[in-house]
C-alpha positions in Angstrom: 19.1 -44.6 -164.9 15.6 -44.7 -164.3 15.7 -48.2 -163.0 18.4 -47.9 -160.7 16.0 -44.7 -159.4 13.3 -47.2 -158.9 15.3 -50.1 -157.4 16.5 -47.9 -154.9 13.6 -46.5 -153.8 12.3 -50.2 -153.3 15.3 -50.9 -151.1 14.7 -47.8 -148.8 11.5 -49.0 -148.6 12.2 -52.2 -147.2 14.7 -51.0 -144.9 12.0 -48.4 -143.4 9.4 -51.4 -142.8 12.4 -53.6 -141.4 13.0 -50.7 -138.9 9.6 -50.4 -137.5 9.2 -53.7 -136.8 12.6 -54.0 -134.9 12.2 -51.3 -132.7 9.4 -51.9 -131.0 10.6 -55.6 -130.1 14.0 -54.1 -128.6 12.0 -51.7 -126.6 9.4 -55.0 -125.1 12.8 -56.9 -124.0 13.7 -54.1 -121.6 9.9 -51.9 -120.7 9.2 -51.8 -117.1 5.0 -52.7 -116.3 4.1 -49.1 -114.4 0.5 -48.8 -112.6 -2.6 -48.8 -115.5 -3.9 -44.7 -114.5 -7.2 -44.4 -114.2 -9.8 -42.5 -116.4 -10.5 -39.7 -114.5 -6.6 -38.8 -112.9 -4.4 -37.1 -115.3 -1.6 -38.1 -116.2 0.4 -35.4 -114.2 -1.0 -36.1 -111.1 0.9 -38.6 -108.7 -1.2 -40.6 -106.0 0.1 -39.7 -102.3 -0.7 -42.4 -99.8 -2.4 -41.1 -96.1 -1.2 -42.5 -92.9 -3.8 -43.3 -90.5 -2.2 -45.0 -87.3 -3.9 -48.1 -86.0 -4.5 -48.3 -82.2 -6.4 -51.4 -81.8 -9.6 -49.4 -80.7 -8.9 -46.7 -78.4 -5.6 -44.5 -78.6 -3.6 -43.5 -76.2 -3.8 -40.3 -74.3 -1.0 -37.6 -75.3 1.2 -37.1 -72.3 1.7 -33.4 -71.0 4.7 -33.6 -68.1 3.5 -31.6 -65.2 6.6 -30.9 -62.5 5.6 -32.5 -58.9 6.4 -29.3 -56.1 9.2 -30.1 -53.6 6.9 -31.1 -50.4 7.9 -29.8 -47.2 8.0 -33.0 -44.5 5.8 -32.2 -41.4 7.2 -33.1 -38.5 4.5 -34.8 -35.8 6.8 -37.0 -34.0 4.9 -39.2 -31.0 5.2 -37.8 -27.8 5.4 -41.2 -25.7 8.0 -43.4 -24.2 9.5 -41.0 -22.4 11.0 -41.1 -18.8 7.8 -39.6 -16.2 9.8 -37.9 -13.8 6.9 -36.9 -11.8 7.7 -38.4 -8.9 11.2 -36.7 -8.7 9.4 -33.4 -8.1 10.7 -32.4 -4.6 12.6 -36.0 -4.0 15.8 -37.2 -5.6 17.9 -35.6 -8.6 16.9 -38.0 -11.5 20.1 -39.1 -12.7 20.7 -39.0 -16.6 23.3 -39.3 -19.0 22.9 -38.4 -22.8 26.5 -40.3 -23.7 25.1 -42.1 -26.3 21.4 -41.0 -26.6 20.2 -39.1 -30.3 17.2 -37.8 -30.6 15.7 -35.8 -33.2 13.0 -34.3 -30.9 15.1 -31.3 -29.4 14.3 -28.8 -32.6 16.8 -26.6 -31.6 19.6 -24.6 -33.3 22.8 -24.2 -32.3 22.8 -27.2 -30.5 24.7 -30.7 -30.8 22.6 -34.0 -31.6 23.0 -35.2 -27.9 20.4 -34.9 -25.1 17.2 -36.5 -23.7 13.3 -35.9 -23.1 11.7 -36.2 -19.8 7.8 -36.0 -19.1 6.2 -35.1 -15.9 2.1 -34.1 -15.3 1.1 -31.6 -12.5 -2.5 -32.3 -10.9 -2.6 -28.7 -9.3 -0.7 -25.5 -10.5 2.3 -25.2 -9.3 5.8 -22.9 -9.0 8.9 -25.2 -10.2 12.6 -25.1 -10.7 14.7 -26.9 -12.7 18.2 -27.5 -12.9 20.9 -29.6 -14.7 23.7 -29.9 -11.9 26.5 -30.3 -13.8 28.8 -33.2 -11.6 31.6 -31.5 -11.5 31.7 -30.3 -14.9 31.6 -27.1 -15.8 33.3 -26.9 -18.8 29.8 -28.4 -20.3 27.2 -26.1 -22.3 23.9 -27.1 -22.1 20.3 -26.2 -22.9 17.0 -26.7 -20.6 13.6 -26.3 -22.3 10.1 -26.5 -20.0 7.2 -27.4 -23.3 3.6 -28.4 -23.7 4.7 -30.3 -26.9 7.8 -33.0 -26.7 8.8 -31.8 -30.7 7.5 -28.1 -31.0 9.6 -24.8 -30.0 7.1 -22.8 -29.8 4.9 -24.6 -27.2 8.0 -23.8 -24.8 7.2 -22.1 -21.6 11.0 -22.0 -20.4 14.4 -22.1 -21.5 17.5 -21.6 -20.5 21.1 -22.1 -21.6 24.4 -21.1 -20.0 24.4 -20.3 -16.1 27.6 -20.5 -13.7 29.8 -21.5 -16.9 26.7 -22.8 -18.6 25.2 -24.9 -17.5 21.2 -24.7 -17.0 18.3 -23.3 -14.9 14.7 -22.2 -14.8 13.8 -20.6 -10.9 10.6 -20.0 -10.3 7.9 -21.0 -13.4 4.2 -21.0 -12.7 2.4 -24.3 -14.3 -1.0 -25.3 -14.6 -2.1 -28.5 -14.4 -1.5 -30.9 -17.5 1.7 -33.0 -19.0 4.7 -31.3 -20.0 8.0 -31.8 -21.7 11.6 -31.4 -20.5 14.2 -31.1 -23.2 17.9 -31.4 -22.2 20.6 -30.9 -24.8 24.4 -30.3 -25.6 25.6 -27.3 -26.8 27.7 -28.0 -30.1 31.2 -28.9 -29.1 30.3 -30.1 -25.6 31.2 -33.4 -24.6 27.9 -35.2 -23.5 27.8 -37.4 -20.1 26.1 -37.6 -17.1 24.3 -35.0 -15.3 21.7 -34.7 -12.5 18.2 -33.1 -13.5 16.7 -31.4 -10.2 13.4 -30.2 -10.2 12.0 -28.6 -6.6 8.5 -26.5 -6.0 8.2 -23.2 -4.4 10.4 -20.3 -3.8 13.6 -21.2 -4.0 16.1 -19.3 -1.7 19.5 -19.6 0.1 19.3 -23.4 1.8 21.5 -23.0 5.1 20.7 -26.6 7.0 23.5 -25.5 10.2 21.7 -23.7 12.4 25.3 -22.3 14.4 25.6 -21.6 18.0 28.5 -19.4 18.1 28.8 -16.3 16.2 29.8 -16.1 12.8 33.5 -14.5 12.1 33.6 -12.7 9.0 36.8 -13.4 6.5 37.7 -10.3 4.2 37.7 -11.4 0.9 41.4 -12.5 -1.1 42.6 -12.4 2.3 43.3 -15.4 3.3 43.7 -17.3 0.0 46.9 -19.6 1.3 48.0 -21.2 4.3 51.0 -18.4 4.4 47.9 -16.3 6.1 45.4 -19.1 6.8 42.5 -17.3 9.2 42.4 -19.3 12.3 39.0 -20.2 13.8 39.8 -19.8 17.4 42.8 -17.1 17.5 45.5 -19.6 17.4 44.1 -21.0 20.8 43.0 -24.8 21.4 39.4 -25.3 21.1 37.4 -26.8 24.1 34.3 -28.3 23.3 32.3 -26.9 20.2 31.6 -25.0 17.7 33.2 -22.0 15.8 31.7 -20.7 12.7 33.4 -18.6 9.8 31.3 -16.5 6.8 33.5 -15.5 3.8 33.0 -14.7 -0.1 34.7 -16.4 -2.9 34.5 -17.0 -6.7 35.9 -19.3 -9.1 38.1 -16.5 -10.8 39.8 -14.3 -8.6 39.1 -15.3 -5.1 39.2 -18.6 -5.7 40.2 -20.3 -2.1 39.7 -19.3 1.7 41.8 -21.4 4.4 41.3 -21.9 8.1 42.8 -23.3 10.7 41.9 -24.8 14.1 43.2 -26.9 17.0 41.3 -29.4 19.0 41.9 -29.5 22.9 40.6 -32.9 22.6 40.7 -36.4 20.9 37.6 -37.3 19.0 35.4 -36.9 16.2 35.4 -33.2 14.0 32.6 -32.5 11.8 33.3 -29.9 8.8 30.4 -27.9 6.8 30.0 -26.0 4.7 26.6 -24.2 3.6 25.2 -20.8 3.0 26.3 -21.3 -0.9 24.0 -22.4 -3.3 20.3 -22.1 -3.2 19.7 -25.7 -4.1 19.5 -25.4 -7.8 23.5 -25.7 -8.3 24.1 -22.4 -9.3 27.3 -22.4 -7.0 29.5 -25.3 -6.4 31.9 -24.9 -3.9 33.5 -27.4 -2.0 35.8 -28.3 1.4 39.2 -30.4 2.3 40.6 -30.6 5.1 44.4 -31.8 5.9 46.2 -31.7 8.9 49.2 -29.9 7.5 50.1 -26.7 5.9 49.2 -27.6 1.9 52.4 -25.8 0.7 54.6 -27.3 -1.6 54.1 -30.9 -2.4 50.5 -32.7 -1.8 49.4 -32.2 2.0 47.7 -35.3 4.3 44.1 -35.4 3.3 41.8 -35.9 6.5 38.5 -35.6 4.7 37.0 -33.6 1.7 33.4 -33.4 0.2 33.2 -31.8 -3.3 29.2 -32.6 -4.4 26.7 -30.5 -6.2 24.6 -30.8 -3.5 23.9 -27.3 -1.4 25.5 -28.7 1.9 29.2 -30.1 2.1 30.1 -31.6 5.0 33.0 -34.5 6.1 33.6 -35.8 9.8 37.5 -37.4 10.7 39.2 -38.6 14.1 41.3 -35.6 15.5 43.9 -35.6 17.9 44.0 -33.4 20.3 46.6 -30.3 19.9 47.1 -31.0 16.2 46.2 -28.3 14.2 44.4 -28.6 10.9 43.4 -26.5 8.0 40.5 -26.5 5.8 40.5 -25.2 2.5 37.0 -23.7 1.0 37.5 -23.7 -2.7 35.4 -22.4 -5.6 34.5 -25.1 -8.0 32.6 -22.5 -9.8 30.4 -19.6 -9.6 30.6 -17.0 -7.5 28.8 -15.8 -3.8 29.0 -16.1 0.5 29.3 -19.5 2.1 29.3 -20.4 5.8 32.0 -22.5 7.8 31.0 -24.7 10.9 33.9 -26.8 12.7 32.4 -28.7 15.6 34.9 -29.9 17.8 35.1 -32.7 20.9 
């Protein structure tokens, strides 16, 4: 009994020493090699690497977005190259046509892209009008600026837009001497094409170029509006050798058309006119034909006609003697008094 006791205990003995030196070689085949710690870190502690960024020497500033402000464009267009219409002051209408011309120059509101810029320079001070005549077109609205500066509004000294169905005219502005800018343009809508500029110094009044020798008649208004009362010149009587003269009042609404009527004793030339109407600036535009029968019904023999924007009509034909004609004075537009002259052989 007792050696059974003892042999056992030697067996457990050897088993125990067997174990320990097993275990630690199973635990060597499958230990991972961690970092050696050193003396002075505790073993709780866990190292936490710093990043410093490397930037080659000198770092890059830190961006801060800053909005740019919307800029406003300043307009300082040149005020050269355009058409010096200095010498038209007092001479010839200057003859323009913005059909196809653009420019960005007329600062205006309201108005269509199409019209032109003129230049003229004054020496001396002096009283001008300006018109656009309008070559037989009314139905045009246009816009006429007088300015120190080709681009800028408010250097304007003038402006005018819509006269005698609109169309434009300054009368009568006082300049001192220097360079200055005329701005034409189209109203929105309008259809652009040709016009006349006119510019003329001094006082501008009515331009009567007929000097008549026999006394004027006077025609009551919307009285003789159709050849079914046409007024006749000489009473119904042939006219000898001269002149007869007839004053009247029309307008291109109501009283739109005066007729006369004359006979010439004699063959030879006839010479029609018409003034009294306008005073030069084409703020009326009325006009003349003549026919040498009664325009009623159907489209009468034409012996002449003059229908310009110019302040004087006037057309010359071969009569026969003891053929009565008829001249019809019609409104073209605007409104006022005109004077007749027939000068007969």
């Amino acid at each position: 009994m007792n050696m059974k006791r003892s042999q056992f205990l030697s067996i457990l003995v050897i088993l125990l020493l067997v174990s320990f030196s097993v275990v630690p070689i199973a635990c060597q085949s499958n230990s991972v090699s961690l970092p050696t710690k050193s003396q002075n870190q505790a073993s709780t502690q866990t190292t936490v690497p710093t990043f410093t960024p490397t930037c080659n020497g000198t770092c890059p500033p830190t961006f801060t977005f800053t909005p740019t402000p919307s800029l406003t464009p300043t307009e300082t267009p040149s005020c050269s190259g355009y058409t010096d219409v200095s010498g038209n002051i007092d001479g010839a209408d200057f003859g323009g046509d913005d059909t196809s011309s653009t420019p960005s120059l007329i600062n205006l509101e309201g108005y269509g892209p199409n019209g032109n810029v003129y230049t003229f320079t004054l020496a001396s001070p002096k009283t001008l009008n300006f018109s656009l005549c309008p070559t037989e077109d009314p139905n045009r609205i246009t816009f006429l600026a007088i300015r120190s500066s080709c681009w800028d509004s408010s250097t304007d000294k003038a402006t005018n837009s819509g006269y005698c169905d609109d169309l434009s005219e300054i009368v009568g502005l006082s300049l001192s001497a220097g360079t200055y800018y005329i701005v034409m343009a189209e109203g929105s809508g309008s259809i652009p094409g040709p016009y006349d500029l006119r510019i003329k110094s001094g006082n501008i009044g009515t331009v009567c170029t007929v000097t008549p020798v026999s006394t004027p008649q006077a025609v009551t208004p919307g009285t003789y509006n159709s050849c079914s009362n046409v007024y006749d010149l000489n009473g119904g009587n042939p006219i000898s050798t001269g002149e007869r003269v007839g004053t009247g009042q029309i307008d291109d609404s109501i009283n739109t058309d005066d007729y006369y009527s004359f006979t010439p004793r004699n063959n030879g030339p006839v010479t029609v006119t018409l003034d009294c109407f306008d005073n030069g600036m084409c703020t009326t535009d009325f006009d003349i034909y003549g026919f040498n029968n009664c325009p009623v019904g159907g489209t009468p023999t034409s012996v002449g006609s003059s229908n310009t924007t110019n302040p004087v009509e006037q057309f010359s034909f071969t009569a026969s003697g003891g053929t009565t004609y008829y001249v019809d004075v019609s409104a073209y537009f605007g409104a006022g008094t005109y004077r007749l002259t027939v000068q007969t052989p």
